[in-house]
C-alpha positions in Angstrom: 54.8 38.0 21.3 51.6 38.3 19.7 51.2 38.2 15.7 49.8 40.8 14.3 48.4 40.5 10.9 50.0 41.7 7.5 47.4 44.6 6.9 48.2 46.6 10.7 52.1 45.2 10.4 52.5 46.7 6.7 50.2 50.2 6.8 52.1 53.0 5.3 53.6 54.9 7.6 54.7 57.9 5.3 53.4 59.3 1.9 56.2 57.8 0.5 55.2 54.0 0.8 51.6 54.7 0.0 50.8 52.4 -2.7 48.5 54.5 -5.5 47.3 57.5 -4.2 50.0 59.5 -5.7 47.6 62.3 -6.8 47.0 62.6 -2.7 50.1 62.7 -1.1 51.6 65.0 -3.8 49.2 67.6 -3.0 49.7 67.1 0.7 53.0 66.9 0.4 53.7 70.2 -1.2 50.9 71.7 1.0 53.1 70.6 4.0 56.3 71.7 2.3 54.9 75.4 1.1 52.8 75.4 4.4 49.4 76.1 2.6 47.7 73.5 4.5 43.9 73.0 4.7 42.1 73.2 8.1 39.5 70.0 6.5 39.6 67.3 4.7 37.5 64.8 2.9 38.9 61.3 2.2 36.2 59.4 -0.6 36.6 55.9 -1.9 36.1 52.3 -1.6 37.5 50.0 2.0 41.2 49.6 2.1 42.5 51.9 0.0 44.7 54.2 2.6 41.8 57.1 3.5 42.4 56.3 7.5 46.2 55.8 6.9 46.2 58.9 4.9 44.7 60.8 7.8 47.4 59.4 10.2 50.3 60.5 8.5 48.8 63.7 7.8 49.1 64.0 12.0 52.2 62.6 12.1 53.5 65.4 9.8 51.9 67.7 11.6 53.2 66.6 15.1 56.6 65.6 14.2 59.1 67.0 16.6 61.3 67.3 13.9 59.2 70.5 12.8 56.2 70.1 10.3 57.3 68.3 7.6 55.8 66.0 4.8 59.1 63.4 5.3 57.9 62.8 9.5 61.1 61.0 10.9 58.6 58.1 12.4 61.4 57.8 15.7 60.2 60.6 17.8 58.1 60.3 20.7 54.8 61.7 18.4 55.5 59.8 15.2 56.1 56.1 17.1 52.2 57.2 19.3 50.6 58.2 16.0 51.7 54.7 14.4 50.6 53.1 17.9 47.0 55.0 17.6 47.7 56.5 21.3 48.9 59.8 20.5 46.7 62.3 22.8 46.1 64.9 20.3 45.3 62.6 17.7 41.3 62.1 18.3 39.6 59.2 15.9 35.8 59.0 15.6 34.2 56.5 14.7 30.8 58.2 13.1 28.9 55.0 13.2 28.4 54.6 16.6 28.7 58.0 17.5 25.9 59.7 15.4 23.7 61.8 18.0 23.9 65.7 18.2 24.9 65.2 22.0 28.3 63.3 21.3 29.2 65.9 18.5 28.5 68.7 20.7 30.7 67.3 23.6 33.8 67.0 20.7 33.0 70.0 19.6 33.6 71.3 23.3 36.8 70.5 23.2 38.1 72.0 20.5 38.8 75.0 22.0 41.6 74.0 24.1 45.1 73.7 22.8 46.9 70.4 22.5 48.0 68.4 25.2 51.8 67.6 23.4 51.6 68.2 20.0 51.3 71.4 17.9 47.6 70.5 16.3 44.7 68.6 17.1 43.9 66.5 14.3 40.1 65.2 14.1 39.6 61.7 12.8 36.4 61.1 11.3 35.4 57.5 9.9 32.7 56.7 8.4 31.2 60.7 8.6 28.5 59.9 6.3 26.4 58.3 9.1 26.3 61.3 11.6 22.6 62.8 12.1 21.2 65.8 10.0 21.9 67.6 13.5 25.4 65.9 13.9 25.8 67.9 10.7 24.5 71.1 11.6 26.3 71.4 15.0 29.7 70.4 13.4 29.3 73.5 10.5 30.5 76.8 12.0 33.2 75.0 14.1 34.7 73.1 10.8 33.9 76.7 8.4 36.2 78.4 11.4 38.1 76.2 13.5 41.0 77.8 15.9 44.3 77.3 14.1 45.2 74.1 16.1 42.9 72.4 14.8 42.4 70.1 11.5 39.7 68.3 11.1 39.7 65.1 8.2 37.0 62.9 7.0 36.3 59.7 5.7 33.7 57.8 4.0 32.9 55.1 1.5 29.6 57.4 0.8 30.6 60.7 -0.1 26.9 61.7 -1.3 25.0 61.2 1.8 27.2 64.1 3.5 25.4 67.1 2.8 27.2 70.2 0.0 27.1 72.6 3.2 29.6 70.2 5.2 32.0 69.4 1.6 32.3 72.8 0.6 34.0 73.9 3.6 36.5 70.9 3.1 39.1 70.1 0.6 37.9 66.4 -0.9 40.1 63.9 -2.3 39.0 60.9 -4.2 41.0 57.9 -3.5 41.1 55.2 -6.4 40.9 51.3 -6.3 44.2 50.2 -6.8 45.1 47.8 -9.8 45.3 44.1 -9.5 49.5 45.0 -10.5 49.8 47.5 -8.2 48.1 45.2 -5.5 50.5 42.2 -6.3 53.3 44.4 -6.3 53.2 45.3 -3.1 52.4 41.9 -1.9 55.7 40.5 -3.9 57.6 43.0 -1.4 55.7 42.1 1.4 56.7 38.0 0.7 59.8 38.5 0.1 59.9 40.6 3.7 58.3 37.4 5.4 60.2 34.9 4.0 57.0 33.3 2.3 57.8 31.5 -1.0 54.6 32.7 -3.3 54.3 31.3 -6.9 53.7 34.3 -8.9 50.1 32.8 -10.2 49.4 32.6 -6.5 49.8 36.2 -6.1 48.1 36.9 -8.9 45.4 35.4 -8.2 44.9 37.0 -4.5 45.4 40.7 -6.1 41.9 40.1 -8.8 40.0 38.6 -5.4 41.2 41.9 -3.6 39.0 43.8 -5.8 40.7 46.9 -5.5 41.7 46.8 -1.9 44.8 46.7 -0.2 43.5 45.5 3.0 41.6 42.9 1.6 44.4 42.0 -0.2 46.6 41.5 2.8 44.0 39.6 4.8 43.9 37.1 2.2 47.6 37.0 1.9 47.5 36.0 5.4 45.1 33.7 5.2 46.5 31.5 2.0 49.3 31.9 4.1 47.9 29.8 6.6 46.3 27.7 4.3 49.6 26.4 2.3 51.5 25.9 5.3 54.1 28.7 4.8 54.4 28.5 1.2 51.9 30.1 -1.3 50.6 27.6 -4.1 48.2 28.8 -6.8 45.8 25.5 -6.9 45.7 26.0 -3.6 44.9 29.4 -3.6 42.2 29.0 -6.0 40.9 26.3 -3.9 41.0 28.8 -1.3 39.5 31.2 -3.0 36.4 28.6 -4.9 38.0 29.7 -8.0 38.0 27.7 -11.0 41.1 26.3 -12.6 42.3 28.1 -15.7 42.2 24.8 -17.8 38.4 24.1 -16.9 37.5 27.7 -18.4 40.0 26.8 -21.6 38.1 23.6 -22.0 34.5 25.3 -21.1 35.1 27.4 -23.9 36.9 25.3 -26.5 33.4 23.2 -26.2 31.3 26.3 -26.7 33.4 26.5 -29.5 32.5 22.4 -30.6 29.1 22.7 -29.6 29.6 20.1 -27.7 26.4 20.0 -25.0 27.9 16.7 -22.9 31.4 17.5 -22.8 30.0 20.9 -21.4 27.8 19.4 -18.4 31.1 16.8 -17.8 33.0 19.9 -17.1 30.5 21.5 -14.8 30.5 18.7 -12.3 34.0 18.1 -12.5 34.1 22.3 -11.3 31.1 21.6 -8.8 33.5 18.3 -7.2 35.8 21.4 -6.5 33.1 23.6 -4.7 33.9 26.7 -7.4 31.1 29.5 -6.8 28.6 29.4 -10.1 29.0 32.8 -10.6 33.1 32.2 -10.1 32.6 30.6 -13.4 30.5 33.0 -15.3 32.6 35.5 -14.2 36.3 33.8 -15.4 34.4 32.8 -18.6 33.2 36.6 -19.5 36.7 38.0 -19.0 38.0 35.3 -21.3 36.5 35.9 -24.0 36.5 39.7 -23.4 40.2 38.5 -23.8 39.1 36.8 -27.4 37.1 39.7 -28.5 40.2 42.0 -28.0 42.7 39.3 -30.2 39.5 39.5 -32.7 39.7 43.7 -33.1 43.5 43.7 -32.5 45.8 40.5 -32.9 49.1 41.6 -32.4 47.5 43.1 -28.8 49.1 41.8 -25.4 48.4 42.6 -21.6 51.9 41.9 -19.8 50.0 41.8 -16.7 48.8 38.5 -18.3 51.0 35.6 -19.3 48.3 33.2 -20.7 47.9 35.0 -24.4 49.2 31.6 -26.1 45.8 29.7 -25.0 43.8 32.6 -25.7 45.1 33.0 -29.1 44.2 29.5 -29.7 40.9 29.9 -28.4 40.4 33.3 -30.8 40.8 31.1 -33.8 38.2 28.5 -32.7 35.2 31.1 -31.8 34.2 33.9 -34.3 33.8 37.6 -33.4 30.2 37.2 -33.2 30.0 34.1 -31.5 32.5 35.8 -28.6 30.5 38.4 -28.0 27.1 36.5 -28.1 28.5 34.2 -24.9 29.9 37.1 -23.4 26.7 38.4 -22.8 24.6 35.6 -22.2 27.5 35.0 -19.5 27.1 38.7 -17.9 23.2 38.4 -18.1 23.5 34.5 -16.3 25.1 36.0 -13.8 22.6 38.6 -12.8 19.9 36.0 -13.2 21.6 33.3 -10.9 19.5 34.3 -8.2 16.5 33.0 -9.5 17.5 30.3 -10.8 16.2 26.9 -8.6 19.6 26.6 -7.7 23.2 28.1 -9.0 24.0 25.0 -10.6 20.8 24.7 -12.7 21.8 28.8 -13.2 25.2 27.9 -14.4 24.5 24.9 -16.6 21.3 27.3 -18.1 23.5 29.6 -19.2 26.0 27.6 -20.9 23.5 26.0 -22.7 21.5 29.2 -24.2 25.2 29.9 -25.7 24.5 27.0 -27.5 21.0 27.5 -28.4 21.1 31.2 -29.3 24.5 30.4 -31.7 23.5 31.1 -35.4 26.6 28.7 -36.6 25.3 26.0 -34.8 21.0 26.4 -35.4 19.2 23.7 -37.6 15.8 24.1 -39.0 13.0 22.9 -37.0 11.3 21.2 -40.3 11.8 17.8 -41.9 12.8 19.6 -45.5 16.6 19.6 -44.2 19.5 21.9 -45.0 21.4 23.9 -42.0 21.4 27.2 -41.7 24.2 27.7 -44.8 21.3 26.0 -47.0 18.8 28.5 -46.0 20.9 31.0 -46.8 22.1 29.7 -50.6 18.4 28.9 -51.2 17.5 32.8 -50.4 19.9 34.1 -51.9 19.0 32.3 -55.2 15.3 32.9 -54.5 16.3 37.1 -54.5 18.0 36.8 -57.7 15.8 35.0 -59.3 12.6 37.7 -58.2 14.7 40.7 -59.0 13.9 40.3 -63.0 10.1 39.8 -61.4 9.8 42.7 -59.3 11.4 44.7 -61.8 8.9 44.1 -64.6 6.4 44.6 -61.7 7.4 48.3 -61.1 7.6 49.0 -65.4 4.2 47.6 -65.3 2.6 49.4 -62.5 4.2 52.6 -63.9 2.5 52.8 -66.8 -0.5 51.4 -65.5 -0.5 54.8 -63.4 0.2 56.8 -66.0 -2.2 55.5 -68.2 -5.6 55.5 -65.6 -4.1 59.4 -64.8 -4.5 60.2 -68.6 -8.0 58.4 -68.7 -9.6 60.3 -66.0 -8.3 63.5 -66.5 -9.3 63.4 -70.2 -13.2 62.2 -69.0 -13.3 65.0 -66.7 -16.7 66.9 -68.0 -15.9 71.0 -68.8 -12.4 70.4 -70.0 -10.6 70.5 -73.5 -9.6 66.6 -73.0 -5.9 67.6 -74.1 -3.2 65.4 -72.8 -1.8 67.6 -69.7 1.5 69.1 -69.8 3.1 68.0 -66.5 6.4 69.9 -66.3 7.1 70.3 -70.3 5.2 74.1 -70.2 5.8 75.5 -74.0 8.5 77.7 -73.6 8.6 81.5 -72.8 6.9 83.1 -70.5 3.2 82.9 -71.6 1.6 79.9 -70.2 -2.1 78.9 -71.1 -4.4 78.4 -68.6 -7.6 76.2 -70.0 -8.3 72.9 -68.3 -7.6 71.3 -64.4 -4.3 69.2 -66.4 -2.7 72.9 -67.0 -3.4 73.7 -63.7 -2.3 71.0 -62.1 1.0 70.7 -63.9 2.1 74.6 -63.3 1.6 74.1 -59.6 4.5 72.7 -58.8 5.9 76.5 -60.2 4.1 78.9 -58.7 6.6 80.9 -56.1 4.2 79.9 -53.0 4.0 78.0 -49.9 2.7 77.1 -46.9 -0.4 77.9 -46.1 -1.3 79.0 -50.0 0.2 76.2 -51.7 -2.2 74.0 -49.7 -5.1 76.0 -50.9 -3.2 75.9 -54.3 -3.4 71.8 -54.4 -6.8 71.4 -53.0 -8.4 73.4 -55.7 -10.4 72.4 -58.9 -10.4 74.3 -62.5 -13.9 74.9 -63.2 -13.4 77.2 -65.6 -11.3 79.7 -67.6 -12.7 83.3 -69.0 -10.0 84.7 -69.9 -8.3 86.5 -67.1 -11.5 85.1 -65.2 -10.3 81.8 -63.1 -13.1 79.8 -61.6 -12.4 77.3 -58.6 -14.0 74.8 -56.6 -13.3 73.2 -53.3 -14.2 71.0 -50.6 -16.5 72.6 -47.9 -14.1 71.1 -45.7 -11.3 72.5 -46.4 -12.7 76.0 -46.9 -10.7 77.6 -43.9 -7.5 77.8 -46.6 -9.1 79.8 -48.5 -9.0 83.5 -46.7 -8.7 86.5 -48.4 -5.3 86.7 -48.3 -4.4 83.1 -49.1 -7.0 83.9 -52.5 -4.8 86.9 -53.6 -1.7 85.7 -53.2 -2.2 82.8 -54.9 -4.3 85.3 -57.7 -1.0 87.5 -57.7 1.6 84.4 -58.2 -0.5 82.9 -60.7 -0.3 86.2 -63.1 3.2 86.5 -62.3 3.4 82.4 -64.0 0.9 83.5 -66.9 2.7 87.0 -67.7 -1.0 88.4 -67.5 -3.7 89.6 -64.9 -5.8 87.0 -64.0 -9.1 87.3 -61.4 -9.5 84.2 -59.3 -12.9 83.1 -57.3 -13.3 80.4 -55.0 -16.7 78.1 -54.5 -17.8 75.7 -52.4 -18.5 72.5 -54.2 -20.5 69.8 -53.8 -18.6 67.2 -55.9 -16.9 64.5 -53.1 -14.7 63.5 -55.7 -12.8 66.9 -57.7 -9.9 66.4 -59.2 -7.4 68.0 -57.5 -3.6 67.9 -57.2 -3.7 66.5 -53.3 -6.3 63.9 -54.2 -4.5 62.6 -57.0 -0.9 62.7 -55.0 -2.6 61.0 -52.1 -4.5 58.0 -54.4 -1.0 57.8 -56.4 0.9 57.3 -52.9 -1.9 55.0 -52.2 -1.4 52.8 -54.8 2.0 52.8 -54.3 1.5 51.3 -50.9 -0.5 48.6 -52.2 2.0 47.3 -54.5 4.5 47.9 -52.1 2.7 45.4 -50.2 1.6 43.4 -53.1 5.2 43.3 -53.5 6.6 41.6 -50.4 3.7 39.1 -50.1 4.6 37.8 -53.6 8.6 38.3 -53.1 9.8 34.5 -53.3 13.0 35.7 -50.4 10.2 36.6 -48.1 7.7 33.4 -48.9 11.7 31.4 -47.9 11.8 32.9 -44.7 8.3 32.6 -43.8 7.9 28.5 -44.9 11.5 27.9 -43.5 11.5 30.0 -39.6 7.4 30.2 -39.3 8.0 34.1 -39.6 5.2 36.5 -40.6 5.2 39.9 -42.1 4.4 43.4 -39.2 2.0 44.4 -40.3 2.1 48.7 -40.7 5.8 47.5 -41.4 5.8 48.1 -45.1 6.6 51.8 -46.0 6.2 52.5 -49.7 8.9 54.6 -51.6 8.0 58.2 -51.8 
């Protein structure tokens, strides 16, 4: 007799020994059992996960001669065709070589008639993603209506190329990638069914290449079968596979660790002797220390899928959190950039070097003054405490400088009374004189205005003060704040601040330079950004930096406190 491989010799035959798809055979299963069964289905997911087996049982619950049932006996003379793939009434498509209007028109043909044996027809679609737009079109009235002996179910690995008109008239289920656990469990049952003697690393190791399929995972099963002889060794499985051995990854990064650059290359072509794939590497490198990173954010953590957490809790101890996930992603972005490397091993050896390279722990200074990168940092941080006395006497200093040059000018202003202005200290009460720009400028900040007026409000100049008689002057170009409106509103809230009826007029004047409450806000902010900047030229921390990494300052960087 023939052999026939593991994935045709061990594809479920019921719902029962599907292997994680619950969430779509318990929905069939009650639709069977309450018989509330769809007339279309569409199957979604990645290869080998169970979307053509699924279909198959669905017919062989359908066709049972036991009755329809979601438990088909798998004895009869329908159930034993269905698993044989030559049961009349059971019609599979393949839609990738079949994707003309002309051949979906001559299945669509038959669909009329009744079945041959069996109680429905069941339509088998693979790979329905690839039929024309016209494929499409023809099959819509037929699957929104079929006759009652008819099903019709669907599979694809690209559920967005089939167009919303087709999936709305279906019921769609979304099959998942099985875990690597669920994957080795079902290969442990299978072993032990075959009499093959499996180390349990082995089949570890072929459930992680599966990536997520069954099938795949049975086809390597049969092929390390046929490797060891029998018997199922995990060296030689990972040889098999162009793994790389556990140890060489513990030892890659207990050097990262060292910063050791030759024991590093010595590793690599010890892995390259072996033929392991480059990106093999990068790949079991990034999941260990995703490993570290998890003992770093939660020690007492362990995956029982994994029985290695000794050598990983080692390795957490010798790397620091930052360090961990710095390699990590140098590792993920080496593997992307393998491609254009001259060639993977070049790639490979790149990458593990730029771990080294890019690790702060680890960087010296590039001068002949000395000191590591702990120097640098005790020499800044002695340089900051000793400035901070500096720069505060800077800001006393540059405070009352302002205060004093505000005074000055506003007392040398011709017209006024040359009294010191009030700022916010008005005399108390409610009567507030009015007799010089200072008064003016320093009530303001009280008037109940905004908008529109207050900008008038702080563009304008004091000339002068008749009694309720208010004279001001402004810049030609900023005459469009001053309509009508804006004037008497701001007339109206300045006699509500005064407790008396005041008149206000508003000029044009020819002055570039009036003393107003916006220019003197803007050259105070102004100033402020100068010795902001003054400031961090002078700052002895940022002189450190700049002598010790070549760094210079952005300029437009600086922002001045408001």
């Amino acid at each position: 007799m023939s052999y026939q491989v593991l994935a045709r010799k061990w594809r479920p035959k019921t719902f029962e020994t599907l292997v994680g798809q619950e969430h779509v055979s318990q929905a069939l299963m009650n639709g069977l059992d309450q018989d509330r069964l769809h007339h279309a289905f569409v199957f979604t997911g990645t290869r080998g996960i169970g979307k053509t087996t699924i279909a198959r049982i669905l017919a062989k619950c359908l066709n049972c001669e036991t009755g329809v049932t979601s438990k088909p006996c798998g004895e009869c003379g329908a159930c034993v065709d269905v698993d044989e793939g030559r049961f009349v009434d059971m019609i599979e498509i393949d839609a990738a070589s079949r994707t003309g209007v002309d051949d979906m028109r001559e299945l669509l043909e038959s669909v009329q008639y009744t079945p041959t044996s069996g109680r429905f027809k069941v339509y088998i679609i693979d790979e329905v993603h690839m039929l024309s737009k016209n494929s499409f079109n023809a099959l819509l009235k037929t699957l929104e209506e079929p006759p009652p002996h008819v099903k019709f179910v669907m599979a694809t690995t690209d559920p967005e190329k089939i167009p919303v008109t087709i999936l709305s008239r279906c019921l769609r289920f979304s099959l998942r990638r099985l875990l690597p656990d669920q994957i080795e469990a079902a290969l442990v049952n299978i072993c032990e069914s075959e009499k093959i003697e499996a180390e349990t690393g082995a089949l570890e190791r072929i459930a992680r290449a599966a990536d997520g399929s069954m099938r795949d995972g049975l086809s390597l099963l049969d092929q390390a079968t046929a490797y060891g002889g029998g018997k199922l060794n995990q060296q030689e499985v990972e040889k098999m596979l162009g793994l790389v051995e556990r140890k060489h990854i513990i030892s890659l990064v207990e050097s990262l660790g060292k910063g050791d650059a030759a024991r590093i290359l010595e590793i690599i072509e010890n892995i390259y002797a072996q033929s392991c794939d480059p990106e093999s590497v990068l790949a079991n490198l990034a999941e260990t220390l995703h490993r570290i990173s998890i003992l770093h954010c939660v020690p007492e953590y362990r995956d029982r899928d994994r029985p290695d957490w000794s050598s990983i809790q080692d390795l957490s101890q010798q790397l620091s959190p930052q360090s961990a996930q710095l390699y990590y992603q140098i590792a993920i972005k080496g593997i992307a950039d393998l491609g254009l490397a001259p060639d993977p091993r070049t790639g490979l050896e790149m990458t593990l070097l730029r771990m080294l390279a890019f690790e702060p722990a680890k960087a010296q200074s590039n001068d002949n003054s000395g000191g590591g990168s702990e120097d640098i940092k005790k020499k800044i941080e002695q340089a900051r405490q000793a400035a901070q006395p500096q720069r505060q006497s800077a800001a006393r200093k540059s405070s009352a400088s302002h205060q004093v040059e505000q005074n000055t000018r506003t007392k040398a202003r011709p017209g006024s009374s040359r009294q010191e202005p009030a700022g916010d200290s008005a005399p108390s009460g409610n009567k507030v004189k009015l007799d010089d720009e200072a008064a003016w400028i320093s009530i303001i900040g009280k008037l109940p205005i905004s908008g529109q007026v207050r900008e008038l409000a702080r563009n304008l100049h004091l000339q002068s003060a008749d009694g309720g008689d208010l004279s001001f002057a402004i810049s030609p170009t900023l005459r469009h704040l001053g309509s009508k409106q804006c004037v008497d509103r701001l007339g109206q809230a300045i006699s509500e601040q005064l407790g008396e009826s005041v008149r206000i007029s508003v000029v044009d004047s020819t002055d570039k330079e009036l003393l107003t409450a916006a220019g003197i806000s803007e050259q105070s902010q102004r100033r402020k950004q100068t010795d902001a900047e003054r400031a961090i030229v002078d700052d002895p921390t940022v002189k450190a930096l700049k002598d010790k990494f070549d760094a210079s300052i952005v300029e437009d960087s600086i922002q001045a406190l408001q």
